[in-house]
C-alpha positions in Angstrom: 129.2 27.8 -14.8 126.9 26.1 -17.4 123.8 28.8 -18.7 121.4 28.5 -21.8 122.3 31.6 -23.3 120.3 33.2 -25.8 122.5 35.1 -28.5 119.8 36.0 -30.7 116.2 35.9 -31.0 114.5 33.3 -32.7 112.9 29.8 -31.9 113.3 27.7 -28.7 116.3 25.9 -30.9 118.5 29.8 -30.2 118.7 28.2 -26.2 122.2 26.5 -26.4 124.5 25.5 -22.7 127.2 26.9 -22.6 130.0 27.6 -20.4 130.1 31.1 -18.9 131.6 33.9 -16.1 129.7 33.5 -13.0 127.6 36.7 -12.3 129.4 39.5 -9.8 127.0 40.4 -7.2 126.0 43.7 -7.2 125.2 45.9 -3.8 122.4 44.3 -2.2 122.6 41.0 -3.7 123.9 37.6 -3.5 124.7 34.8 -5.1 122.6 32.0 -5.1 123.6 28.1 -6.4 120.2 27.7 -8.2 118.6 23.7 -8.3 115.5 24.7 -10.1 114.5 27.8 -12.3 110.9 28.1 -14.1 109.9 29.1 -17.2 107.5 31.6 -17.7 105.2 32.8 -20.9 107.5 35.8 -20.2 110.5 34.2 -21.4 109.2 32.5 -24.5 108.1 36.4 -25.3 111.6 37.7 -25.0 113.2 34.7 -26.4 111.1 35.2 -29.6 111.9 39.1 -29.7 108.6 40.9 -27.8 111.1 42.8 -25.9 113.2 45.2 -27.2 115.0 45.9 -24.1 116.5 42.3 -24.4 120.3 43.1 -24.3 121.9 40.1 -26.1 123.8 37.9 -25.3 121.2 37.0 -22.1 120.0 34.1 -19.7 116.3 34.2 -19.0 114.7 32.9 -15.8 113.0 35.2 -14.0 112.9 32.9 -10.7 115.3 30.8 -8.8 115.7 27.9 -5.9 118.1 26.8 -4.3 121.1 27.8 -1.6 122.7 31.3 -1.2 126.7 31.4 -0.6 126.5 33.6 2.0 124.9 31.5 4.8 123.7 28.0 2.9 120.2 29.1 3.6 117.7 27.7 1.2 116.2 30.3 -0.5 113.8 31.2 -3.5 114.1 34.6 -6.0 112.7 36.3 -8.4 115.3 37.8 -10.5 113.8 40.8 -12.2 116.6 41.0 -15.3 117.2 37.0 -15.3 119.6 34.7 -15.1 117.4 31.6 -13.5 118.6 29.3 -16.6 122.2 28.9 -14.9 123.8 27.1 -12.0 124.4 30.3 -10.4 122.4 33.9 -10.3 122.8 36.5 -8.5 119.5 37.9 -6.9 118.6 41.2 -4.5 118.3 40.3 -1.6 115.1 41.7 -1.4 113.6 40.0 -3.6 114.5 36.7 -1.7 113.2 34.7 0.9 113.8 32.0 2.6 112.5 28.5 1.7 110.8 26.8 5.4 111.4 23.0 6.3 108.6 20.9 4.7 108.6 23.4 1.0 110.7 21.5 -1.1 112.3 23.6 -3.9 110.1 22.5 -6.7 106.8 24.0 -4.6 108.7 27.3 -3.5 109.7 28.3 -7.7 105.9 27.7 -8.3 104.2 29.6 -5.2 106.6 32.6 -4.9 106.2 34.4 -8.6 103.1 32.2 -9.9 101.2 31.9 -6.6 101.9 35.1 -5.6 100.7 36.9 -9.3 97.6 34.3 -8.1 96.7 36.0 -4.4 97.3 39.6 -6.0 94.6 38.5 -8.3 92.3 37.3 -6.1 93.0 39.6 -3.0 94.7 42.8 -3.4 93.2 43.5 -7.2 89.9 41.5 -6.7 88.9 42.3 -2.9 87.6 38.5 -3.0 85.6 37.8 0.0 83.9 34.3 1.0 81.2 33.1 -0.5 81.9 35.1 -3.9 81.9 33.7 -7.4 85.6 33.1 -9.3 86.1 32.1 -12.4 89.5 32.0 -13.9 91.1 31.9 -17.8 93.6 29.7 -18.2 93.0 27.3 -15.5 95.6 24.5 -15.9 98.1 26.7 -16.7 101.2 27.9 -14.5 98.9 30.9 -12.6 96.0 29.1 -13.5 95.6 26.2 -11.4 97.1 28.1 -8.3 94.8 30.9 -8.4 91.9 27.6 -8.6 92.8 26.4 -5.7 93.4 29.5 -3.6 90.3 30.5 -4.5 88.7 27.4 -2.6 90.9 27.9 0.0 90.0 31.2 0.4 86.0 30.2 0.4 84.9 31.3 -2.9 81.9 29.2 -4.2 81.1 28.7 -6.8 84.8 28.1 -8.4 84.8 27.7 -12.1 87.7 26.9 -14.5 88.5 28.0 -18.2 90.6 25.4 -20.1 90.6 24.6 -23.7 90.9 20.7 -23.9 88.6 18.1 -22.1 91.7 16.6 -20.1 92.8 19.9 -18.9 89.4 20.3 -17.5 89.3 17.2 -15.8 92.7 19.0 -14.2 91.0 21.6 -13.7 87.9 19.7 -11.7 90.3 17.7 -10.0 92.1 20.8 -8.1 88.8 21.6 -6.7 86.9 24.0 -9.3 82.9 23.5 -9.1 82.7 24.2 -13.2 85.1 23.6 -15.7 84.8 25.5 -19.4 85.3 25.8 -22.8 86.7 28.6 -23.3 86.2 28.8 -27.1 82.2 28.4 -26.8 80.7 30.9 -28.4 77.9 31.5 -25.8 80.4 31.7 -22.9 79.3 34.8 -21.3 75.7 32.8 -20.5 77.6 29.7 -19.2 79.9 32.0 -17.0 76.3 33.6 -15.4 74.6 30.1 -15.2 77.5 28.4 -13.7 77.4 31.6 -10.9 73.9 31.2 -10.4 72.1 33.3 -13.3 73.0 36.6 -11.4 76.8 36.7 -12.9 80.1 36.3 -11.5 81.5 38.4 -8.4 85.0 38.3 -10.3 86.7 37.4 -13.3 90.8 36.3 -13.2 91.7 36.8 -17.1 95.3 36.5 -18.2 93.9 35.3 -22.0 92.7 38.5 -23.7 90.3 39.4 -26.2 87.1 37.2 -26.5 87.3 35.1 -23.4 87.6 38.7 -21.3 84.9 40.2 -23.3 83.3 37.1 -22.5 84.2 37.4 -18.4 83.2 41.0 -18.5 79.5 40.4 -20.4 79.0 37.1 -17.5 79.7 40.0 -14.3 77.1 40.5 -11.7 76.5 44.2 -10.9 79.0 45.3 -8.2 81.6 42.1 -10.2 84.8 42.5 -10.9 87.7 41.8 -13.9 90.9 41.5 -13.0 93.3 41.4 -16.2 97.1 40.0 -15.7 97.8 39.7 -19.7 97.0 38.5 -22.3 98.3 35.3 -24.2 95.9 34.3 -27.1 97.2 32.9 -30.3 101.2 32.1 -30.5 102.6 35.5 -29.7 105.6 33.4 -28.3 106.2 31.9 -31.6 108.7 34.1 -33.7 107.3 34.7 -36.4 103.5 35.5 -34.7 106.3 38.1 -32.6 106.9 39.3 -35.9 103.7 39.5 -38.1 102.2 41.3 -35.1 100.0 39.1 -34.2 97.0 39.4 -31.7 97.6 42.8 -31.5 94.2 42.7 -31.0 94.2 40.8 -27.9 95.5 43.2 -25.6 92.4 45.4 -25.5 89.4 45.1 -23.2 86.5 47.1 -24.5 85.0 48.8 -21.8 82.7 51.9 -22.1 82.1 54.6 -18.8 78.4 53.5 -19.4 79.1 50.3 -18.9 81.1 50.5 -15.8 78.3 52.8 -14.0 75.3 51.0 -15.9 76.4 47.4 -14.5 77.9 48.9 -11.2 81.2 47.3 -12.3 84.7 47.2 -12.2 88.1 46.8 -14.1 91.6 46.0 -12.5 95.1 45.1 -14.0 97.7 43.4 -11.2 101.2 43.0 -11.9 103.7 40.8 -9.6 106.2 43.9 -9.5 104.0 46.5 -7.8 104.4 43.4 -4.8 107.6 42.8 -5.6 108.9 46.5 -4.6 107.4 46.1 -1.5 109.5 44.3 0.7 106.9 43.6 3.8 104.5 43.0 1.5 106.3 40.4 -0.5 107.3 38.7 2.3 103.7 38.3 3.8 102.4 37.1 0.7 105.4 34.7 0.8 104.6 33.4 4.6 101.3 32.8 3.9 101.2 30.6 0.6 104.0 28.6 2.4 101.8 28.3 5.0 98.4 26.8 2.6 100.9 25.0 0.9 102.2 23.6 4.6 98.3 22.5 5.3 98.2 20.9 2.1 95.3 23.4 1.0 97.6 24.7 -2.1 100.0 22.6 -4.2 102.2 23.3 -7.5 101.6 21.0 -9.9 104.6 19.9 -11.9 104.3 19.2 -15.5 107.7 18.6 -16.3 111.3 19.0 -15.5 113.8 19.3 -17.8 117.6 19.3 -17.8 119.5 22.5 -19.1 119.9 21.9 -22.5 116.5 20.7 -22.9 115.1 24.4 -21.9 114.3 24.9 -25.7 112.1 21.8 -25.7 110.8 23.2 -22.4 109.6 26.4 -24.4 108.1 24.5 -27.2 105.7 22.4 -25.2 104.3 25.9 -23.4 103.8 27.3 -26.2 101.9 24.6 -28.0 99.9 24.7 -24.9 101.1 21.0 -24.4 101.5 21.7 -20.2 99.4 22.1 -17.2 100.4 23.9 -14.0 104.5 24.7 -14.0 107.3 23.8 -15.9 110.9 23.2 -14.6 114.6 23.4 -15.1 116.9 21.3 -13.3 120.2 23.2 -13.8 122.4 20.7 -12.6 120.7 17.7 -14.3 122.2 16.6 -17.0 120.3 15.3 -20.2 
């Protein structure tokens, strides 16, 4: 099978096709001829070196579409050790679902891992309710503009959207967000209040870091919420930002005990694999962003698609921040 294999770390130009074994299914699993894999700030990480558990050679993808051999079912996966960036993969079965009539393959890659990090977010870490205030960090990006939109959907109000350039606020306004911000203005905290009303935000979605989630925890109303899923300032994908340790910094949200019980607030963390171990809960999650998605209420937005051997190109563009919403691999496209 064709696969952009990574032999070493190093710069998006380390992703070369080649040709290689198929993967042996393991108990549990099956194989699955993958159309479309994603990519993920999570494989520009270990591409670069973040992760020294990276066993080399590798093929990163952390999420698949397309038809499993067993029964021809459509089916989407997340594959927790990769191997998304090749015509085959071979996923655990219970980490797969099936793909309904009227979810084309593009739409299920982007709502199963992204959409999904999106609803923990917003529901099982941030106990949203109607009527509440969201704002949300990196709001045109993969997570970004899903967690938007499920947000209205879900009946927040006011919505408001973080994005660093103009055009990727006007994104962000067109998917339904009430406010769209800077998030590099220096009095962010005030707009994030003002924008909510002047009494401060019911909860904050950061997966940015640093200053902007000092900024979403300063802009909380008392009883609000911050909900962290990462952090991705600077270029930590970039190799040599891997190296020189950058934004070490970035990682850590300042929070004293007198804070927390002198603003009646809260700090979470969510992280897709807590759902992802839980088979009935995965599944649920699964049923109902098909189902939004089904109603038109919730819609990936494709940046891109790329053949194969473009993946490097793919993981250049992400990491100059060049994209909004999700970015594809067609496996079996050629260049």
């Amino acid at each position: 099978m064709r696969a952009a294999v990574l032999r070493r770390v190093g710069g998006p130009e380390v992703l070369r096709v080649e040709r290689i074994p198929e993967p042996l299914p393991g108990p549990g699993e099956s194989l699955i001829d993958v159309t479309l894999t994603g990519v993920n700030f999570d494989d520009l990480e270990q591409r670069a070196g973040a992760h020294a558990h990276l066993r080399l050679p590798a093929v990163l993808g952390v999420e698949a579409a397309g038809r499993r051999r067993t029964d021809g079912r459509r089916v989407v996966a997340l594959l927790r050790q990769g191997g998304g960036y090749a015509e085959v993969a071979a996923a655990r079965d219970a980490y797969t679902v099936e793909v309904p009539a009227g979810i084309d393959d593009a739409q299920a890659v982007g709502l199963f891992e992204q959409g999904g990090t999106a609803y923990g977010a917003l529901l099982l870490a941030g106990r949203l309710r109607a009527g509440e205030s969201v704002a949300v960090s990196a709001a045109a990006g993969g997570v970004g503009h899903l967690a938007v939109q499920l947000a209205v959907a879900l009946g927040a109000s006011p919505v408001i959207g973080l994005a660093s350039t103009a055009a990727k606020r006007q994104f962000v306004k067109r998917l339904g967000a009430d406010v769209a911000l800077d998030p590099a203005d220096p009095e962010l905290a005030g707009r994030l209040r003002e924008a909510a009303g002047g009494a401060g935000l019911d909860l904050f979605v950061d997966s940015v870091g640093g200053a902007t989630a000092q900024a979403g925890l300063a802009g909380l109303a008392p009883f609000g919420r911050l909900v962290c899923l990462g952090w991705r300032t600077g270029s930590a994908a970039d190799t040599s930002a891997v190296a020189n340790g950058a934004d070490a910094d970035a990682g850590v949200v300042a929070l004293t005990t007198a804070q927390l019980t002198r603003d009646s607030i809260g700090c979470a963390g969510f992280w897709m694999r807590h759902v992802v171990d839980h088979r009935e809960l995965l599944c649920d999650i699964a049923d109902r962003l098909f189902d939004l998605a089904a109603q038109g209420r919730l819609a990936v937005h494709v940046n891109r698609t790329v053949a194969l051997p473009e993946a490097g190109a793919a993981h250049a563009a992400v990491a100059a921040r060049a994209t909004t919403g999700k970015v594809l691999i067609d496996v079996r496209r050629e260049v």
